[in-house]
N, C-alpha and C positions, 0 to 999 in steps of 0.2 A: 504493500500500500504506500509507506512510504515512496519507494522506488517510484514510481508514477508520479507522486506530486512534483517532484526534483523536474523529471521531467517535462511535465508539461511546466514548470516553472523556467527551465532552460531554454524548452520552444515560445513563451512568451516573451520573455528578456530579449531572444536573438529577433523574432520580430519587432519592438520596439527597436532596436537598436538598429536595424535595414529603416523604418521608417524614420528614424531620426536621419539617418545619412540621405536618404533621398529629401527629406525636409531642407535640410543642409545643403545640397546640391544646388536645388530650386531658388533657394533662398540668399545665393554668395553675392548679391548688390551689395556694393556700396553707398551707404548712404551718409547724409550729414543731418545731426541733430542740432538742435536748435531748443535750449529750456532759457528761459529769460534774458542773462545776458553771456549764458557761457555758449562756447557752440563747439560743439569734438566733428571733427572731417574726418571721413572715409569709413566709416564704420562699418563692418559687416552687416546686413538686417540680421542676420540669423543670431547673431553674437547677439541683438539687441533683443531678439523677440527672446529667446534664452534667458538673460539677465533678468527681463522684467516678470518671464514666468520665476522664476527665481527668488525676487526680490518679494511677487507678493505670497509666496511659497512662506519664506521665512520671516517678513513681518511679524505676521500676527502668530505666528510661530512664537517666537522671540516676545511679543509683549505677553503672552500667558505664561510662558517663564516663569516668572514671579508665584503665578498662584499654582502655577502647580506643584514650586517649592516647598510654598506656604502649608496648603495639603497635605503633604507626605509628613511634614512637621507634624502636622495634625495627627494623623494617621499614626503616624510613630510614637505620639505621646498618647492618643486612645488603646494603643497595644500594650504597650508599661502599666499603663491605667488597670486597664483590664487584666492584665500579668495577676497585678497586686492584689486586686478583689478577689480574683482568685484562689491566688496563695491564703490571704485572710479567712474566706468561707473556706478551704478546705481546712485551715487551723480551728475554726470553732465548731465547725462540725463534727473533726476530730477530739477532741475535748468533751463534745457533750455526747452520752451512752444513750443511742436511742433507748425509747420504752420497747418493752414488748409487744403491747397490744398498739400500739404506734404512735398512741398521745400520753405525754408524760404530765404528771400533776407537779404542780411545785407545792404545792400546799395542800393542807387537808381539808374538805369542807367543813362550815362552819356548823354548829351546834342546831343552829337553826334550820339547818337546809336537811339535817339529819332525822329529824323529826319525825318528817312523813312514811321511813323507815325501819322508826321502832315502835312505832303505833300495830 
């Protein structure tokens, strides 16, 4: 099964990458850009259309950065968290002897509640 996916993951890579050279082929003008007052001559299109899929590729890539830091922080300190509660309820449950019959009394009924018992 494995063996298969590899596969057809090889046969998809190599097409991508034939389409990309024929994109490339098509696409080897030169051009000059022009953004406000800078201006770059001769540039490839392809070099540019490349960059800009590129650039908004990694933008907002790059600006979630931050919280997906933040999260794992998170994450990492709800697992410690959780660790501990753990370790805790297994210490007092360790500690206290279940009952037998499965509810334990801590005290003994009161005198009064006895009553309806010894009648």
């Amino acid at each position: 099964m494995k063996k298969e996916t590899f596969n057809t993951q090889v046969i998809f890579l190599l097409i991508l990458a034939i389409l990309l050279v024929i994109f490339t082929l098509q696409n080897s003008v030169s051009i000059t850009v022009t953004l406000f007052f800078w201006k770059i001559n001769n540039i490839p299109l392809v070099l540019l259309i490349l960059c800009s899929v590129l650039l908004g590729y990694l933008i907002p890539y790059l600006s979630l950065l931050p919280r997906v830091w933040r999260l794992k922080r998170e994450l990492a300190r709800a697992k410690t968290e959780n660790e501990q509660l753990q370790n805790e309820n297994a210490e007092n449950t360790s500690k206290t002897k279940p009952h037998p019959e499965g509810i334990a009394f801590e005290e003994e009924p009161d005198e009064e509640e006895n009553r309806f018992f010894r009648e």
